[in-house]
N, C-alpha and C positions, 0 to 999 in steps of 0.2 A: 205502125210503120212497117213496109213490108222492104225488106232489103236482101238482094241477090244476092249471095257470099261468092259465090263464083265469079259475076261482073265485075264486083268490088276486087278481088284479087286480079283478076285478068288486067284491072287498071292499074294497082298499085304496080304488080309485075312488070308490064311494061314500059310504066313509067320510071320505074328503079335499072331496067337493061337499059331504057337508053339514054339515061344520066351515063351507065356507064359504058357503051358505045360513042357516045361524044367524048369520053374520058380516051376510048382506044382510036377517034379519029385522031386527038389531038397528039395522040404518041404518033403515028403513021406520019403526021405531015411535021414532028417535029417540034411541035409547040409548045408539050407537056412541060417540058425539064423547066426553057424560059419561063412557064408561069409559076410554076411550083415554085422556082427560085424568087419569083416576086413578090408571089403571095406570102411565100413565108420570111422577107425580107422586109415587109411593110408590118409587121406582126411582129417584130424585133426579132425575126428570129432565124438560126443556121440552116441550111437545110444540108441534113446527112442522106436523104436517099436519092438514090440516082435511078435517072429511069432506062428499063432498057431495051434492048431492041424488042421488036415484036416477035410475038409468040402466035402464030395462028392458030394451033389448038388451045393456048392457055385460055387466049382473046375468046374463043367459043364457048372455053368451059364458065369463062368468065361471063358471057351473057347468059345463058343457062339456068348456071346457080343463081345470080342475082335476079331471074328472072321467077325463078319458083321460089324463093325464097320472100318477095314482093309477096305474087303468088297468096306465101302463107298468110303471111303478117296482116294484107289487106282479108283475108277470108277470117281471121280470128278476130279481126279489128270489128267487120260486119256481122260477125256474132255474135262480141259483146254488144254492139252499138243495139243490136235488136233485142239481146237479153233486157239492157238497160231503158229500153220506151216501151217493152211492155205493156199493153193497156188493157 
């Protein structure tokens, strides 16, 4: 099995920024606080965090990190998976 570590990361990465790009659309138009407060109302449960206004540099750093961080996990993830089918 031959497997790219770098595709596999470029996918995971991306796919981890824009989970959390829908996470900073949903702040922008407002919608975070009401879902978080549902979500964790249907789960029996309080919700103590509050969200708060946007941050444009944090929002960036926040894609970023989560994006190379993806990044890693899927590049270690495709070099175990290749260690382990060895043939």
């Amino acid at each position: 099995m031959n497997i790219v570590k770098y595709k596999v990361g470029l996918a995971v990465g991306a796919f981890v920024a824009l989970c959390h790009l829908m996470w900073l659309v949903l702040v922008v138009t407002g919608v975070a606080q009401p879902l978080m407060d549902w979500i964790l109302r249907i789960h029996s449960l309080n919700n103590p965090f509050m969200v708060q206004p946007i941050d444009w540099i944090n929002s960036i750093i926040l894609l970023v990190v989560t994006f190379i961080v993806g990044f890693v996990v899927g590049w270690i993830l495709a070099l175990l998976l290749g260690i382990l089918h060895k043939d």
